[in-house]
C-alpha positions in Angstrom: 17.2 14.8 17.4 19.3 15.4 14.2 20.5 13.1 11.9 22.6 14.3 8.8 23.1 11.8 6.1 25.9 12.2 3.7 28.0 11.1 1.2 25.2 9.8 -0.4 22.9 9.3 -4.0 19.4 10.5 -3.6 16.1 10.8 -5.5 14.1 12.7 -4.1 11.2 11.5 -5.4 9.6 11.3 -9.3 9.8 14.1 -11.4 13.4 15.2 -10.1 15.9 16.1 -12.9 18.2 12.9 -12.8 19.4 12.1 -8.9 22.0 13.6 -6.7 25.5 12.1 -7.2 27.2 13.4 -3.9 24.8 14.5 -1.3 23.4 15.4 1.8 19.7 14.4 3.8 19.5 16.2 7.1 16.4 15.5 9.4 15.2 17.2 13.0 12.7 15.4 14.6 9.9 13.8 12.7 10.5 16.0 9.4 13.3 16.8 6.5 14.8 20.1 6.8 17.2 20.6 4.0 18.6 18.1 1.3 21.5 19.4 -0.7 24.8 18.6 -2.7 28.0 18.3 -1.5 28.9 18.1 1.9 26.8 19.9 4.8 29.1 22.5 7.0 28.4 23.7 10.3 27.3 19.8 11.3 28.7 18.1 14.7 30.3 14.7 13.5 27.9 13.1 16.5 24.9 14.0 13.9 26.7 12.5 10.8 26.2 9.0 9.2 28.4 8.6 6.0 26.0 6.6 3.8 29.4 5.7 1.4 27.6 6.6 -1.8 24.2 4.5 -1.2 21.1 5.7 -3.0 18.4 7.4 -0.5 14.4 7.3 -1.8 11.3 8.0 -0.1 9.9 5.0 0.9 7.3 3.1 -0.6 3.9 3.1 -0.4 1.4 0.1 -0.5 -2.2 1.5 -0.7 -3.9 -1.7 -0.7 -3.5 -4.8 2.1 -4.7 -7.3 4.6 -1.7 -7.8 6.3 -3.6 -10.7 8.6 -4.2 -12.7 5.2 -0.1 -13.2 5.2 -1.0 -16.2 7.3 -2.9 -17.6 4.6 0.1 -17.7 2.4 0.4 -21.0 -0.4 -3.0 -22.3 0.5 -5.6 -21.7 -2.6 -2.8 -20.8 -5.4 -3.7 -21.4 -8.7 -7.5 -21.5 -8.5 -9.9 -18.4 -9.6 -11.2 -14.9 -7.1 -14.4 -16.8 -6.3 -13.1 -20.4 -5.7 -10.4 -19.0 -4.1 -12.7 -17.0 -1.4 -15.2 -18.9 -0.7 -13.5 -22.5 -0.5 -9.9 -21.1 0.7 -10.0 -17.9 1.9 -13.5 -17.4 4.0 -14.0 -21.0 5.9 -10.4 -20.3 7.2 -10.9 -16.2 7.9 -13.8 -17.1 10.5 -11.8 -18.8 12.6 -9.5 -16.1 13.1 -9.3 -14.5 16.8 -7.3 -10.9 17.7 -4.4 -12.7 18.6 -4.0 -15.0 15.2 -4.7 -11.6 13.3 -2.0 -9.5 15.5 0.5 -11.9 14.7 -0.4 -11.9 11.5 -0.1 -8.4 10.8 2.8 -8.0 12.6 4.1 -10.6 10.1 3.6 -8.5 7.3 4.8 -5.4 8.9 8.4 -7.3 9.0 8.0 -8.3 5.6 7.5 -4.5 4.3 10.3 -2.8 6.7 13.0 -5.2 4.4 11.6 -4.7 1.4 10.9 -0.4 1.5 7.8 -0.2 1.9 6.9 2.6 4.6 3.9 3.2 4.1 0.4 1.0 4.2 -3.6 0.9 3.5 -5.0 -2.1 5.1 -8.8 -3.0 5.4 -9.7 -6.0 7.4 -11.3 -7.4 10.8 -9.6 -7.0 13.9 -8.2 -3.6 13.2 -7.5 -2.5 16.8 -4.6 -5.7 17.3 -3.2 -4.1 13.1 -3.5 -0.7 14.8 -1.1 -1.9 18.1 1.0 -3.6 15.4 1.8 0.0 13.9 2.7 1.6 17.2 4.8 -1.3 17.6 6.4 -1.7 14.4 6.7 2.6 14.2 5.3 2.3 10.2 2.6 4.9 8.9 -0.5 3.9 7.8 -4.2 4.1 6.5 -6.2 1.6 8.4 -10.3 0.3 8.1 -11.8 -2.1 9.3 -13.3 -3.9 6.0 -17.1 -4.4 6.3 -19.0 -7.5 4.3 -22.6 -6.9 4.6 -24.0 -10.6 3.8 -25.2 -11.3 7.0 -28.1 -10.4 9.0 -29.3 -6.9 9.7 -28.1 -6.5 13.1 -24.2 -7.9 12.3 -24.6 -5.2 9.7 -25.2 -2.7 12.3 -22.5 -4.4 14.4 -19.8 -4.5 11.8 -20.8 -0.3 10.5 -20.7 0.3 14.0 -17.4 -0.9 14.8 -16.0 0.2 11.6 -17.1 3.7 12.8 -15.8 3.2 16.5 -12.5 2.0 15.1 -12.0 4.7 12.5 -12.9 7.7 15.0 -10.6 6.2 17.8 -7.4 5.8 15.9 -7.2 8.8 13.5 -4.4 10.7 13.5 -3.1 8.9 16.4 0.5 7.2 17.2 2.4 10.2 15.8 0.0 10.6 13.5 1.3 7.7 11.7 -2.1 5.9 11.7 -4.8 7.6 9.8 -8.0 5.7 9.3 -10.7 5.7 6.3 -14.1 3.6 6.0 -14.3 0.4 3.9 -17.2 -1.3 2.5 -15.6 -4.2 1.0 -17.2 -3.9 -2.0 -20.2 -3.4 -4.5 -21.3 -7.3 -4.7 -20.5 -8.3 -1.0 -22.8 -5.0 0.5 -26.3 -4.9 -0.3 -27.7 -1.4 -1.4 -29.4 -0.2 1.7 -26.2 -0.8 3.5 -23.6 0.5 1.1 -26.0 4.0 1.2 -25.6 4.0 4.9 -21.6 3.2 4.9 -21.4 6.1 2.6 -23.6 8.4 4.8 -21.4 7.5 7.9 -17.9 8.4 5.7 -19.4 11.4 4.7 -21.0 13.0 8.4 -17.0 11.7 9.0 -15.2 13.7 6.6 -13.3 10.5 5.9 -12.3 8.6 2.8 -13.5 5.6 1.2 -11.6 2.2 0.3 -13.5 -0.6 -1.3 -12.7 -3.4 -3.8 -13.7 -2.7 -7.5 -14.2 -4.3 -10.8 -11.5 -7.1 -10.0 -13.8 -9.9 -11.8 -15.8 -10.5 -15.0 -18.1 -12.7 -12.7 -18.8 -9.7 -10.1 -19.1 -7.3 -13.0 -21.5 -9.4 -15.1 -23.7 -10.5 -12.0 -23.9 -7.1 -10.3 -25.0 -5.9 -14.2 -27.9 -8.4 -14.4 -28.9 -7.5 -10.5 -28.8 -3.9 -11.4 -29.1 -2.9 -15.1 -25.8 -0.8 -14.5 -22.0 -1.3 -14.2 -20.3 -1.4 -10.7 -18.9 2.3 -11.3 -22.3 4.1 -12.4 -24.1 2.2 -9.5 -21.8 3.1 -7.2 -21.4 7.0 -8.8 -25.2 6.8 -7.9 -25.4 5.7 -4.3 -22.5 8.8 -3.6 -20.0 6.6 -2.4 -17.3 8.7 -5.5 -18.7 12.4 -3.9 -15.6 12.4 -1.4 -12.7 11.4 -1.1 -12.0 7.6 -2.7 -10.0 5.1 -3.2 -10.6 1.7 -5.2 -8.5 -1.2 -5.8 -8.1 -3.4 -8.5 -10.5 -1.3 -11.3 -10.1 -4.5 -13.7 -13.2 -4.6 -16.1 -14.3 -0.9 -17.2 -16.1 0.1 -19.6 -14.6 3.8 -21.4 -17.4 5.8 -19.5 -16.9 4.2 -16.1 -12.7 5.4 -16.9 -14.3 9.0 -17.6 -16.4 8.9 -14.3 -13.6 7.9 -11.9 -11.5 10.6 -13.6 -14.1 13.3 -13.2 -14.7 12.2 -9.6 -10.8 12.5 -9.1 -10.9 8.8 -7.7 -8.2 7.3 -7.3 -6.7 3.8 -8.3 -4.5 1.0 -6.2 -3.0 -0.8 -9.1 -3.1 -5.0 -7.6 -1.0 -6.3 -10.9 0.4 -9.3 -9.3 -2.2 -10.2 -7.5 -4.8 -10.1 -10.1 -2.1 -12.2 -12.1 -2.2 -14.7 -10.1 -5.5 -14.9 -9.2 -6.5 -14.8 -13.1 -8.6 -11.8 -12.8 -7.2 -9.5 -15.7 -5.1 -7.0 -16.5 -6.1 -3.3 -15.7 -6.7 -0.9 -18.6 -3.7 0.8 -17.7 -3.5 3.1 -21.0 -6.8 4.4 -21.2 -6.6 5.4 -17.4 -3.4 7.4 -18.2 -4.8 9.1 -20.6 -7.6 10.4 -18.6 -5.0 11.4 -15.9 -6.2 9.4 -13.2 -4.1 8.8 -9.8 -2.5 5.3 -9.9 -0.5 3.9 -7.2 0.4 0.3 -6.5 -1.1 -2.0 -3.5 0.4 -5.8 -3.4 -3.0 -7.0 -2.3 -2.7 -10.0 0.6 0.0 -12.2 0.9 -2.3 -14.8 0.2 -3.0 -13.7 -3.4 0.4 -12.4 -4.5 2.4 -13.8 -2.4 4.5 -11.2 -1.9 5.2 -7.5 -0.3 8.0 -6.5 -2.3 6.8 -3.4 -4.1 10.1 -3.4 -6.0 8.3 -6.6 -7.5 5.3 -4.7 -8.3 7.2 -1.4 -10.0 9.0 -3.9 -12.2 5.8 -6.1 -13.0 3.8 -2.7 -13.6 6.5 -0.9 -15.7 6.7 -4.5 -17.9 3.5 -6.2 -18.3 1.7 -2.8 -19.9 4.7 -2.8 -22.2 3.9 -6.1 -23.8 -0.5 -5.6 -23.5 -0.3 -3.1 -25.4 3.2 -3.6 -27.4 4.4 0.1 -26.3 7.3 -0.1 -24.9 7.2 3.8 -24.0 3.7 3.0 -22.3 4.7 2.8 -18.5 8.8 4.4 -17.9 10.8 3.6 -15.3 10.4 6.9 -13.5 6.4 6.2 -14.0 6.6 3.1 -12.2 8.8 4.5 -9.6 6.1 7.2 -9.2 3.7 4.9 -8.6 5.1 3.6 -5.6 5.8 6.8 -3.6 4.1 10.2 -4.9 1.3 8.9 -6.5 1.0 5.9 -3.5 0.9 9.3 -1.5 -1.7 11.3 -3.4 -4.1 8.2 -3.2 -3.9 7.6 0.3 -4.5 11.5 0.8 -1.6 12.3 2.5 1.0 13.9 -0.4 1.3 17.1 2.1 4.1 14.8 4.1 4.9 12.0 2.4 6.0 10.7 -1.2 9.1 12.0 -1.7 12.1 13.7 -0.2 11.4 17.6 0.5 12.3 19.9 3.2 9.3 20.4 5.3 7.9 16.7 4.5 8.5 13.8 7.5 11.2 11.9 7.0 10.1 8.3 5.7 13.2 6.8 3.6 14.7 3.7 2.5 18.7 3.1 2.1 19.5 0.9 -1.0 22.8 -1.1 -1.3 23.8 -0.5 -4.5 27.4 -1.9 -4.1 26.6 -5.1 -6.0 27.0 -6.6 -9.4 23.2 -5.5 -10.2 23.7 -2.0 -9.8 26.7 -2.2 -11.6 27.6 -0.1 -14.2 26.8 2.5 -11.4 25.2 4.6 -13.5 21.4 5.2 -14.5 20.5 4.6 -11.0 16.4 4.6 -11.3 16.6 2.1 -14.1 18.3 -0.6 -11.6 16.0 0.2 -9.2 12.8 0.0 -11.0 14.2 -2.9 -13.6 17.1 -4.7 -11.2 16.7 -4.4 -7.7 14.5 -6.0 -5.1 13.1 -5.4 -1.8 16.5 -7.5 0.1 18.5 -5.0 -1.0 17.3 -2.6 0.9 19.3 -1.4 3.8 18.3 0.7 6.3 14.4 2.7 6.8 13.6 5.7 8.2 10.3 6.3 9.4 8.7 10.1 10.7 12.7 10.7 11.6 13.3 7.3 13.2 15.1 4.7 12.2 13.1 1.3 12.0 15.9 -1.1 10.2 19.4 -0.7 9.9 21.7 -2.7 8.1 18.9 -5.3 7.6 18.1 -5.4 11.4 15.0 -4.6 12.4 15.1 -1.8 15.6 11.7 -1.8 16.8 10.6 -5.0 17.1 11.5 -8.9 17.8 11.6 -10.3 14.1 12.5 -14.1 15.5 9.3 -13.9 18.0 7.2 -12.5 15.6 8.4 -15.4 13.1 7.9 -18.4 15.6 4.5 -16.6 16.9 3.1 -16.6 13.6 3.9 -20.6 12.8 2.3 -20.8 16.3 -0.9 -18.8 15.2 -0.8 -21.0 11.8 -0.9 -23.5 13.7 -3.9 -22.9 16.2 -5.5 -21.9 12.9 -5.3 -25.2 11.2 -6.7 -26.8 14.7 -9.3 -25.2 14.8 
């Protein structure tokens, strides 16, 4: 099928020179084929949808989730990471079942088609019912099932096991929308022996790895006094940076363990608001930019943020790093923009197709309304969107050439069902 958008603003993506005032996007099949100024000729008026001078972007991309967690939204704010786990978060996580976490994730799957985002990493339990989400909901994503190894030997095996089962099933499948990676959960919540043998399976799978890093002084400091190192050099040490890797949060560093990540090319899933709010710091944002390291921005769970507007987190990001460090050229709007599209593609290893708007890359875009007194004077489009707008005023999304929301309605899925559904699940939760 073809679909040629016109009449329309586009930036293609960060890096452009300034954005296209009167254009064209036209798209066959899954992919872009040729973006352009002007009006295209030669194209049937059945193919043509007049845009009437809305901005088109790629879409964004959240490298770091548990959509389930959404469920879990308003209970535990305002206390600390550990308080927060292991009084909030984990007595009420056990008692979830496929169905509470389906509903769940399909939850946050509504929640990111109206606010832009396109793209998702997500690491949690009961990946198959997140996986049927994605077919369902027609979004791309980077899926693992998240493994805790503080439990006996033979739930370790278990969890690796199915960790290795889900990941081999589901890459590269519904579209090749859903690509998978492997996800110890982290350096404190996997004991050595298990972490080496997580990293062995990633490896002999040619697959990435996503854990949690760094995100508290506590974890740091006690990991320190268990291991005589810091969480990067232990971790540099067990292999799990000698492929492909992705970390999120990267709070407390120390300047060599900055210098290691960057020589191991790992990259970073910025969790500003969520570390915010959960009072875990403020990532060392400067020093990672000058070592050229990949950073791209992940709202975290609902249950931490509690949010999955990633227009919220470009604006925190491009703001917050200003003030730290009182340089207000530190982090630019184009920067922060970056962050949530090419560099959210380079981390999730998939920049070949995704992250901005190119001919020969699939077609995952967001419509903007930018008839409103925000965007107005109509002008320095990127600044509104990075410093004014916000994720409801995105129109309609685009996803691998198909259309997923229009006009705020979304086309591949019941958004009132899913909404009572997951009260009902919140519900049975609480009951249990």
């Amino acid at each position: 099928m073809r679909t040629v958008l016109y009449n329309a603003r586009i930036i293609p993506g960060p890096g452009f020179d300034g954005a296209i005032q009167h254009g064209y996007v036209i798209v066959e099949g899954e992919n872009i084929v040729r973006i352009g100024e002007g009006d295209p000729d030669g194209e049937s008026e059945e193919t043509r949808i007049n845009l009437r001078g809305r901005i088109v972007l790629p879409g964004f991309i959240n490298t770091h989730n548990h959509t389930p967690m959404i469920l879990l939204r308003g209970i535990g704010d305002d206390l600390p990471l550990q308080e927060w786990l292991e009084k909030k978060m984990w007595p009420l996580e056990a008692k979830y079942t496929s169905e509470i976490a389906y509903w769940g994730s399909l939850l946050a799957q509504v929640e990111m088609i109206k606010s832009g985002t396109t793209t998702f990493a997500d690491m949690y339990d009961n990946m198959d019912r997140v996986a049927e989400g994605v077919v369902e909901s027609g979004l791309r994503a980077v899926l693992s099932r998240g493994i805790i190894g503080l439990c006996s030997r033979e739930e370790q095996k278990r969890k690796l096991a199915e960790g290795v089962r889900f990941a081999d099933e589901w890459n590269q499948t519904a579209n090749g929308r859903i690509r998978t990676m492997i996800s110890p959960h982290s350096a404190y919540t996997c004991p050595e022996g298990f972490l080496r043998e997580i990293v062995e399976k990633a490896r002999e799978m040619n697959l990435p790895i996503h854990t949690h890093l760094s995100e508290t002084k506590k974890e740091v400091e006690d990991l320190k006094k268990q291991t005589g190192k810091g969480t990067v050099y232990y971790l540099d040490e067990l292999g799990l940076f000698d492929g492909p890797s992705l970390v999120a949060h990267a709070v407390h560093l120390e300047d060599g363990e900055i210098s290691l990540l960057a020589e191991k090319n790992v990259k970073i899933s910025h969790n500003l608001i969520s570390n915010l709010k959960l009072g875990s710091g403020i990532m060392p944002l400067k020093k990672m930019k000058n070592h050229r390291l990949t950073i791209s921005l992940g709202t975290d769970s609902a249950a931490s943020n509690n949010s999955l507007d990633l227009f919220e987190e470009m604006r925190g990001v491009a703001l917050l790093h200003k003030g730290v460090e009182e340089d207000p050229t530190l982090v630019t709007a184009e920067e922060a923009f970056g962050m949530a599209t090419m560099e959210g593609a380079k981390a999730l290893f998939w920049e070949e197709e995704i992250g901005s708007l190119a001919p020969g890359k699939k077609a995952d875009l967001i419509v903007v309304n930018i008839n409103q007194s925000h965007f107005t004077p109509s002008r320095h489009f990127l600044s509104h969107l990075v410093y004014a707008a916000r994720g409801g005023d995105v129109l309609h999304m685009m996803v691998n050439g198909r259309w997923l929301m229009w006009n705020r309605e979304i086309l591949t899925m019941d958004e009132e069902r899913i909404l009572y559904e997951a009260e009902r699940a919140f519900d049975k939760l609480l009951a249990m």
